[in-house]
N, C-alpha and C positions, 0 to 999 in steps of 0.2 A: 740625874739618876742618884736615888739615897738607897744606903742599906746597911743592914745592922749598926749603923752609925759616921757610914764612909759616905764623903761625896765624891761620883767621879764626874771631872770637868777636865776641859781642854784636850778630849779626845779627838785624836788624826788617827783615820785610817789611810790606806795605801793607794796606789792608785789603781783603776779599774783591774782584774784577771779576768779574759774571760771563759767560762765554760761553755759548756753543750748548750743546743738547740737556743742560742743567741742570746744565753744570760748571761752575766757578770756577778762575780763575788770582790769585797775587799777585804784585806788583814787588817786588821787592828792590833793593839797592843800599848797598853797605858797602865799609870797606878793612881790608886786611888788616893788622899788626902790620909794624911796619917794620924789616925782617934784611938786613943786610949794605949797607945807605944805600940802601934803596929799599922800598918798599909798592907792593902791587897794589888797583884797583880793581876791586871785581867788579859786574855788575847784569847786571838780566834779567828776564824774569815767566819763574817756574816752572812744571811739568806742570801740565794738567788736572787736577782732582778731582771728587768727585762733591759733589752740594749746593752751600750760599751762604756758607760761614763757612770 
């Protein structure tokens, strides 16, 4: 993933949560490579999926 100049690499999210009607979500949480004297932190829990993994 690129943007306005950052690469984010080496993203780990967390292991399965699951919610409603048999989907799963996972957190995330990572920063980006530091361009131009600064880095971004990104996090969040991702889309719905189907199943527990």
């Amino acid at each position: 993933m690129f943007e306005d100049g950052h690469t984010h690499h080496k993203a780990y999210s967390g292991p399965a949560i699951p919610v409603e009607n048999g989907m799963h979500v996972h957190y995330y949480d990572f920063y980006t490579t530091e361009d131009n004297g600064h880095q971004h932190r990104v996090r969040g829990v991702d889309q719905p999926a189907p199943g527990n993994k």
